[in-house]
C-alpha positions in Angstrom: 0.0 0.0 0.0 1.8 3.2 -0.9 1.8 6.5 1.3 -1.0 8.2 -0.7 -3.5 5.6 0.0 -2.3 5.3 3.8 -2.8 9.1 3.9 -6.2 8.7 2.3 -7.3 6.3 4.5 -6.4 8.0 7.9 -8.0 11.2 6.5 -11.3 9.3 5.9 -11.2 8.4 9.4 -10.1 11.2 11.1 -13.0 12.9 9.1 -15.8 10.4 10.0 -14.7 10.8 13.8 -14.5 14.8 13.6 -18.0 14.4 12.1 -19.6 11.9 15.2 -18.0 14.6 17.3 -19.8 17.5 15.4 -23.0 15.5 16.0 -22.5 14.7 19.7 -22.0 18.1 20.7 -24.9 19.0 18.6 -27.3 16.8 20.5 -25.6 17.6 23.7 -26.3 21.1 22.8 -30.3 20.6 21.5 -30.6 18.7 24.9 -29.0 21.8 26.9 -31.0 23.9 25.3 -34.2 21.7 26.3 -32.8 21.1 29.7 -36.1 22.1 31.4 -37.9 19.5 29.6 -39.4 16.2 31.1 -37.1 13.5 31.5 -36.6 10.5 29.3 -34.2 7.6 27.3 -31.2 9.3 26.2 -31.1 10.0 22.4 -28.5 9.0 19.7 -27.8 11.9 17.4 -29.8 12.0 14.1 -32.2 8.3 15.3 -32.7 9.8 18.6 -34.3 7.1 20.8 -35.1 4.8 17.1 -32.7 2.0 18.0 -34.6 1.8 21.5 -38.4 1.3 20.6 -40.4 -1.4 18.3 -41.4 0.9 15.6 -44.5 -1.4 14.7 -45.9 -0.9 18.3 -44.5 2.4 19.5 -47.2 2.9 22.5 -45.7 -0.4 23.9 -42.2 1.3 24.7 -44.0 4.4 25.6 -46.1 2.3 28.4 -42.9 0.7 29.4 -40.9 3.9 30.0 -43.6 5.7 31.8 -42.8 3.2 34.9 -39.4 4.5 34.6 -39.8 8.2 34.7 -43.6 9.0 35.6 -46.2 10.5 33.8 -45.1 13.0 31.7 -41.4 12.6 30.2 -39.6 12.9 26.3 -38.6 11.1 23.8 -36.6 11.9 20.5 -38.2 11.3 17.3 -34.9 11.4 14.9 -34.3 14.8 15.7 -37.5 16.1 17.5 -38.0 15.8 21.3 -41.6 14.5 21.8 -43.4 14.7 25.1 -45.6 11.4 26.0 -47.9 12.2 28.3 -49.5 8.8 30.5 -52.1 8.2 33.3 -55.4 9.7 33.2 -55.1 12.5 35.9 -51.7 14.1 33.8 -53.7 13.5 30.5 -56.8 15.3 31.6 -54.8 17.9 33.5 -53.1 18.8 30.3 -56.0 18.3 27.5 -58.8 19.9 29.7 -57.1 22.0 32.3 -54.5 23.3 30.0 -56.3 22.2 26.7 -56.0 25.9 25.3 -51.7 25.7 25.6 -52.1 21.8 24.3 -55.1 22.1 21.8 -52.3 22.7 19.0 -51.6 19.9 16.0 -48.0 18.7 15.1 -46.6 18.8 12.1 -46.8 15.1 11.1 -45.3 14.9 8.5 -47.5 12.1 6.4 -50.5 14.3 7.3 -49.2 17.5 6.2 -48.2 16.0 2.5 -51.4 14.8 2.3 -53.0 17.9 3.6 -50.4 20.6 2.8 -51.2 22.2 6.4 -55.5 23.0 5.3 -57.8 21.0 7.1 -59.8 19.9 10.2 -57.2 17.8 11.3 -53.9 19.2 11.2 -54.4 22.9 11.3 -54.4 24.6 14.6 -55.3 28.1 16.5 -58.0 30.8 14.5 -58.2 28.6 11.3 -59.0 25.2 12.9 -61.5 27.2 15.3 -63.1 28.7 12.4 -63.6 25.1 10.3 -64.3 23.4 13.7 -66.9 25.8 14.5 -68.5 25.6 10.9 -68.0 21.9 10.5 -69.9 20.8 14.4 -72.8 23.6 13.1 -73.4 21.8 9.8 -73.3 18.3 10.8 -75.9 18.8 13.1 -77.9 20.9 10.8 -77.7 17.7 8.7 -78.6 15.5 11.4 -81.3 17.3 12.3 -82.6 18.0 9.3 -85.3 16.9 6.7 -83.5 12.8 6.7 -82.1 12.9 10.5 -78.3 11.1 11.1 -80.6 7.8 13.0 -82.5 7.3 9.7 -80.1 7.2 6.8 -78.1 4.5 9.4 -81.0 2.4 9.5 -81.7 2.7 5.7 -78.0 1.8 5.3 -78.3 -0.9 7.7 -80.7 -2.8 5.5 -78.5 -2.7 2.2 -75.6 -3.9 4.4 -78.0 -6.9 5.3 -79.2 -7.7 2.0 -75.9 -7.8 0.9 -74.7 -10.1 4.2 -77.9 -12.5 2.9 -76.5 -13.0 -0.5 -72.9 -15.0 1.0 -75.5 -17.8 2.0 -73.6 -20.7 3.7 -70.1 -19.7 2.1 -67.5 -18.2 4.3 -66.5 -14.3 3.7 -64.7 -11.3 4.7 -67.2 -9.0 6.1 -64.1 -6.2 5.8 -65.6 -4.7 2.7 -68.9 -4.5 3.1 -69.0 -3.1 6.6 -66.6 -0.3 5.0 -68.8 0.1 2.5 -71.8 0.5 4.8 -70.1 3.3 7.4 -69.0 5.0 4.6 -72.0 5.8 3.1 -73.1 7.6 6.2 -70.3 9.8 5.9 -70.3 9.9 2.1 -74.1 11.2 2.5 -73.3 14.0 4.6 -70.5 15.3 2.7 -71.5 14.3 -1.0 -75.1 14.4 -0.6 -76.3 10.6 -1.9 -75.2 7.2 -1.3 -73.0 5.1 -3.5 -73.7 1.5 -4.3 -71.8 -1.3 -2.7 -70.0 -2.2 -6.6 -69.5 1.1 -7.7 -65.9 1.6 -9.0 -65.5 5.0 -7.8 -66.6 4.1 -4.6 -64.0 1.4 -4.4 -61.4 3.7 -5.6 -62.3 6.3 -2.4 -62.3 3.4 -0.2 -58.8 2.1 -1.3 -57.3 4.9 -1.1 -58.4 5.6 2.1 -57.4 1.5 3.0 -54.1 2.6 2.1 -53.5 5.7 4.1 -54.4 4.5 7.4 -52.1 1.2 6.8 -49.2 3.4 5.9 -49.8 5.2 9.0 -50.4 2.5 11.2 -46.7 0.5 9.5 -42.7 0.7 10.8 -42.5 2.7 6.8 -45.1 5.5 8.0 -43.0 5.6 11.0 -39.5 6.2 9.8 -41.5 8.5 7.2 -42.5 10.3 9.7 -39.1 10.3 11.7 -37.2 11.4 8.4 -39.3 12.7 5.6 -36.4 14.5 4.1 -35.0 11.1 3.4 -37.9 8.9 3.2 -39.3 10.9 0.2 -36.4 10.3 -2.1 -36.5 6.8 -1.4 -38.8 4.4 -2.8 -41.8 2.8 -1.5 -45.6 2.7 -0.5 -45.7 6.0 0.2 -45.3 7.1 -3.6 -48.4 5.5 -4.5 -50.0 6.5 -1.6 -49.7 10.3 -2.4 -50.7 9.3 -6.4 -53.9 7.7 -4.9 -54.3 11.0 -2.4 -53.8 13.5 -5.5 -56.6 11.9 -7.3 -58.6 11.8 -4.4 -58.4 15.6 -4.4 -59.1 16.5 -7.7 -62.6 14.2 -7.4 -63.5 15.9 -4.5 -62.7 19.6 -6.2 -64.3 18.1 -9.5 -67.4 17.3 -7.4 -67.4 21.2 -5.9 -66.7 22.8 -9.6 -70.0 20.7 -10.5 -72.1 22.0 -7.4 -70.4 25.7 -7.7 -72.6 25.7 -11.6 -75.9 25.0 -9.5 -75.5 26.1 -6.2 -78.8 27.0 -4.1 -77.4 28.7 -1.4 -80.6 29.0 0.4 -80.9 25.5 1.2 -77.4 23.5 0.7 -77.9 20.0 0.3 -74.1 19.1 1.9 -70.8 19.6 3.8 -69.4 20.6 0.3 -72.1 22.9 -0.2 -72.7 24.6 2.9 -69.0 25.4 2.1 -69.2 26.7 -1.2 -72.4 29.2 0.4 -69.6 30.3 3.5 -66.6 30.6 0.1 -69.5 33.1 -1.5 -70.1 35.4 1.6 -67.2 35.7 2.2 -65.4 36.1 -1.1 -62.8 39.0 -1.6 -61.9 38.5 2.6 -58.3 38.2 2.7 -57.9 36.0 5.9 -60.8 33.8 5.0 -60.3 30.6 5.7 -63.0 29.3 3.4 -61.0 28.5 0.4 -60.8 25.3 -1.9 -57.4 24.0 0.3 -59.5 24.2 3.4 -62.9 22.6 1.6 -60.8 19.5 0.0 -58.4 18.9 3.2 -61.7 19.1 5.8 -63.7 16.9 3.3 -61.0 14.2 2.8 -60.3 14.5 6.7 -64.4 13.8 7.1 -64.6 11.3 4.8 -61.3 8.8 5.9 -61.8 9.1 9.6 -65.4 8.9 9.8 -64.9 5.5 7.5 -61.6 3.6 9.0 -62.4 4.3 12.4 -65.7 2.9 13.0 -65.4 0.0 9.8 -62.6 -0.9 11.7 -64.4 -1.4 15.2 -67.2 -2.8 14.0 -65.0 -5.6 11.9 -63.3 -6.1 15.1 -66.7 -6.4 17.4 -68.0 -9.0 15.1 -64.9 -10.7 15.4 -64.8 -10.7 19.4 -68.2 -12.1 19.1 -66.9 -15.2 17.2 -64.2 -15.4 19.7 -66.7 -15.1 22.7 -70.4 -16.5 21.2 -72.0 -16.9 24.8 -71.6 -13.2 24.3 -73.3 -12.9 21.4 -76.2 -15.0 22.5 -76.4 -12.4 25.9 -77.1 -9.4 23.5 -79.3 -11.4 21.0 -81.4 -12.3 23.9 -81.1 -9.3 24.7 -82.7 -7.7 21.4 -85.2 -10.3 21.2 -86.5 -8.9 24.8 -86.4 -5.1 24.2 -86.6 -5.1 20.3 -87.7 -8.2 18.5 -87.4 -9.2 15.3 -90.3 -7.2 14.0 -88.9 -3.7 13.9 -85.3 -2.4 13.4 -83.6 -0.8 16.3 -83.5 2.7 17.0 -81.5 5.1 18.6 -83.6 4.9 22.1 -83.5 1.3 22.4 -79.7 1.5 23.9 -80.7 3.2 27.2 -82.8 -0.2 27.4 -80.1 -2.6 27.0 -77.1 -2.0 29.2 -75.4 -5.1 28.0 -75.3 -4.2 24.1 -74.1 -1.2 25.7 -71.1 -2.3 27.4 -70.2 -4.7 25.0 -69.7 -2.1 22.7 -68.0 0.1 24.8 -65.8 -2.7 25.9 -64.7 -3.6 21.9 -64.0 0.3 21.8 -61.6 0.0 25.1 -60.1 -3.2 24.3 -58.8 -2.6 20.8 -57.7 0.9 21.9 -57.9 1.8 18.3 -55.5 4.9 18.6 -53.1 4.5 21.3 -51.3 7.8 20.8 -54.1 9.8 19.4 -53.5 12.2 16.8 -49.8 14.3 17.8 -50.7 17.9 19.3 -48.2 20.5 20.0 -48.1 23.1 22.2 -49.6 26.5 21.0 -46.9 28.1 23.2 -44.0 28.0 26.2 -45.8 26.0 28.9 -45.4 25.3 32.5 -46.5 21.7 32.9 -46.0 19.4 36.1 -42.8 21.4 37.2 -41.1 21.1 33.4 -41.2 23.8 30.5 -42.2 23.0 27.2 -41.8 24.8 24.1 -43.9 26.4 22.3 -44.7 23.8 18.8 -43.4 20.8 20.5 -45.2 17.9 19.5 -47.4 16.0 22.7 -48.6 12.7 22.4 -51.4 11.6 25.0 -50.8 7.7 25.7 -54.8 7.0 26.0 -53.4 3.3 26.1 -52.3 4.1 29.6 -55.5 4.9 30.6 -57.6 2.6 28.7 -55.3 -0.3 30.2 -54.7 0.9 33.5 -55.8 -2.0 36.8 -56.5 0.9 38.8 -59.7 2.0 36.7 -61.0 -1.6 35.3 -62.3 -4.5 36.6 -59.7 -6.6 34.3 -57.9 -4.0 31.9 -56.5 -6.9 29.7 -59.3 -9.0 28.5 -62.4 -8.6 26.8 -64.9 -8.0 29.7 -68.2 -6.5 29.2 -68.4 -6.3 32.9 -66.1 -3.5 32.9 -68.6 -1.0 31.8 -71.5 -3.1 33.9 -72.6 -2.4 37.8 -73.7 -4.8 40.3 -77.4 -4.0 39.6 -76.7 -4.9 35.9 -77.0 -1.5 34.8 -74.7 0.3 32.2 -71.8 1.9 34.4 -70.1 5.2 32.8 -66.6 6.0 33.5 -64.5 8.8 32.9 -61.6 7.0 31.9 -63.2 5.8 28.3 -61.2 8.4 26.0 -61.4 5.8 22.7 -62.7 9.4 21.4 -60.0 11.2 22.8 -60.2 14.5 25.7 -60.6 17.7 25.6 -60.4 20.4 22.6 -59.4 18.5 20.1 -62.0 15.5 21.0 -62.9 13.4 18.1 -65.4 15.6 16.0 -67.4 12.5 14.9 -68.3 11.0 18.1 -71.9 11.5 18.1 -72.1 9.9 14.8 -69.7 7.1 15.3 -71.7 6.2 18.9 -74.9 6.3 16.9 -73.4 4.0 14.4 -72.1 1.5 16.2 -75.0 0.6 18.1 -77.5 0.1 15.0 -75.6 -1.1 12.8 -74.2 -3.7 15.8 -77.7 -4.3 17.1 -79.2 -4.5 13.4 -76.6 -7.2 12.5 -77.0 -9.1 15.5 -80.6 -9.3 15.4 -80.8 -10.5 12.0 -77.4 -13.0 11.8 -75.3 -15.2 14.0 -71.8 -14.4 13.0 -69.2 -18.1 13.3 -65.6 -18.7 12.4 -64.2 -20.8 10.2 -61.4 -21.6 12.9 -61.7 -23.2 15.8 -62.5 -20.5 19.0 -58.8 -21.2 20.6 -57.0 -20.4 17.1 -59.1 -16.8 16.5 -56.4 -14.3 16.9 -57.7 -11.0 18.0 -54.6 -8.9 18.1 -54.0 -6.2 15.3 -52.9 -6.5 12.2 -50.5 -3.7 12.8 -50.7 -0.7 15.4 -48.6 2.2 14.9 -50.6 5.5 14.3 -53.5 3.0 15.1 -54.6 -0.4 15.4 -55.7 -1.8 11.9 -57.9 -4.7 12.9 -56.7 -8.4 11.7 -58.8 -9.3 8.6 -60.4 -12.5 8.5 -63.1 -15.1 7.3 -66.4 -15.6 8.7 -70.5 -17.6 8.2 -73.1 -16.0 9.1 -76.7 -17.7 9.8 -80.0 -16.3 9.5 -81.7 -16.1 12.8 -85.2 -17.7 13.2 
């Protein structure tokens, strides 16, 4: 080896190690800087505490370092202190007590591509008051309107099970249709009309949305997340994901262009066109934030939660129910006593049947759907628990920790309905059921999604007898994945016609 590549050599080394120094003294300085914020794992520069966690189950590692350093403490996301905040009292002191300092939305950086910053979800301070405001109002106009929220469910309840009736004796995966059936609630309210089960344009919407939550939920929307600077350049799902969210965008601004031609703004018949009527009056505003950006973002952010979240519970419940039938036959027997088989069920039949009640409410805590919730961020420098945080650092609630926790449930680790039952039998409330989240930014949809739930549940129920094709012991009932969320394990099923 001559002198020139020996040279080379140690100046490639001494460069590398001048570089690792560069970065420790970097973090060293980032965490000096943050010195008055909670504890937590020490970071590696660049991965920060990556190496240390199971990126497909991220709340896991959370859970297991809140017995190390309490409550509230921080991790490192790549570069990004996060603070995880655990236990019901430090989660509701900060959400409801504090929710004005907390009640911002982090820049995640998979919902921001796909939103560009408009939107419900991911926009914070005046502008998401302004669409939250607008967006509660018209809903409930909607739902309390000429066709009322409890009767387009039950009218979609009976093409979902017409279409059940047609799988006879052969085994299926109820995954579609249910998504098909909670989407069309959703779809109504926004678009105006309901889609049938085989249209292609329908099963383009729902794909699209399929594939967005599973990126989330996966170890690749985690690293995207973690490093989109890098991630982007790279391939993978995400490219296609984005393809399928562009399209999605220019239907839904296709489908406003073609209501903007004939717009009665008198009586709007939709989300999209009460919108349109708010874009009118206040045209020629410059801080309006009822714009096209704000209309697609709020209707795609609508449209996706308000059709993963409760297809996926209800895909799960029916899938406890084969796991546990002697619960099943408790809430059939229960139907048969308060409802029959004459009528479908309505919205008023629930405060009648406790146990349908708690069973539902059960599925929600159990499968802990989103054990992080949504990121928030701090709307400014906070005093919190004896610790400062920054202004626009990101804050994750762990409602794992609370929907898990011994010291509020009878048995916290199973699926028990008695943990939402009293002595007496009646249904027993409790505080610490936050499947919907806390505080300001509480889950938009949850009058909807409670309402749907329990008909479409108790209309299934009353009419089939869902069975596995395995054998009880080998039904798995973990997740498929749970990142972002849990994505609920797809599988086969019979159902029978009840007598």
């Amino acid at each position: 080896m001559d002198i020139f590549s020996v040279l080379e050599i140690n100046f490639l080394s001494v460069l590398i190690g001048f570089l690792c120094i560069i970065l420790v003294l970097i973090n060293r300085c980032k965490q000096s800087l943050n010195s008055r914020l909670p504890p937590g794992p020490s970071p590696l520069p660049i991965v920060g505490n990556l190496f240390q966690m199971d990126v497909k189950q991220p709340y896991k590692y959370y859970l297991e370092i809140s017995r190390k350093y309490g409550s509230v403490f921080t991790v490192w996301l790549g570069s990004k202190p996060v603070v995880v905040l655990s236990g019901y009292e430090t989660i509701k002191d900060a959400l409801v007590s504090q929710g004005e300092e907390f009640s911002g939305r982090a820049n995640y950086p998979v919902l921001m591509k796909v939103t560009r910053g408009y939107g419900l979800l991911v926009s914070s301070g005046a502008r998401w008051k302004e669409l939250r405001r607008f967006s509660i109002t018209t809903l409930k106009n909607f739902g309390m309107g000429r066709r009322s929220l409890e009767e387009r469910i039950k009218e979609e309840a009976t093409y979902l099970i017409e279409a059940l009736r047609k799988h006879g004796d052969s085994a299926f995966n109820p995954k579609e249709l249910l998504c098909n059936a909670v989407s069309n609630i959703i779809y109504s309210i926004v678009f105006g009309q309901r889609l049938d089960y085989d249209d292609n344009q329908f099963k383009f919407l729902l794909s699209v949305i399929d594939h967005y939550f599973r990126f989330l939920s996966s170890s690749n929307g985690q690293l995207y997340n973690m490093f989109p600077w890098v991630c982007q350049h790279l391939p993978g799902p995400h490219h296609q994901l984005f393809e399928g969210h562009r399209k999605l965008r220019e239907y839904v601004k296709k489908e406003a262009d073609q209501r903007l031609e004939n717009l009665d703004r008198e009586s709007p018949r939709d989300y999209i066109e009460a919108f349109l009527v708010r874009m009118e009056e206040e045209k020629g505003q410059p801080h309006s934030e009822f714009v096209y950006e704000n209309l697609v973002s709020s209707v795609w952010n609508l449209f996706s939660a308000g059709t993963e979240t409760t297809s996926s519970t209800l895909r799960h419940g029916l899938l406890l129910m084969q796991k546990y039938p002697h619960v099943q036959e408790r809430i059939q027997r229960e139907i048969d006593d308060v409802i029959g088989s004459s009528r479908s069920p309505s919205v008023q039949d629930r405060q009648n049947m406790p146990y349908t009640d708690a069973v539902i409410h059960e599925v929600q805590r159990s499968m802990d759907l989103t054990p992080t919730a949504v990121p928030h961020k701090m709307m400014r420098d906070t005093e919190f628990k004896g610790y400062c945080i920054p202004k626009d650092t990101m804050v994750l609630p762990l409602l794992s920790s609370v929907l898990s926790d011994p010291k509020l449930w009878k048995n916290p680790h199973t699926f028990d309905p008695e943990n939402f039952l009293a002595e007496d039998g009646s249904f027993r409330k409790s505080d610490a059921f936050l499947a919907f989240g806390l505080g300001k930014r509480v889950c938009l949809g949850e009058g909807l999604a409670r309402m749907e739930l329990f008909l479409f549940f108790t209309s299934l129920l009353q009419r089939f007898t869902f069975s596995s094709t395995q054998p009880l012991e080998e039904i798995n009932i973990s997740p498929e994945c749970c990142s972002f969320g849990k994505i609920p394990r797809s599988y086969y099923c019979h159902v029978k016609l009840r007598s």
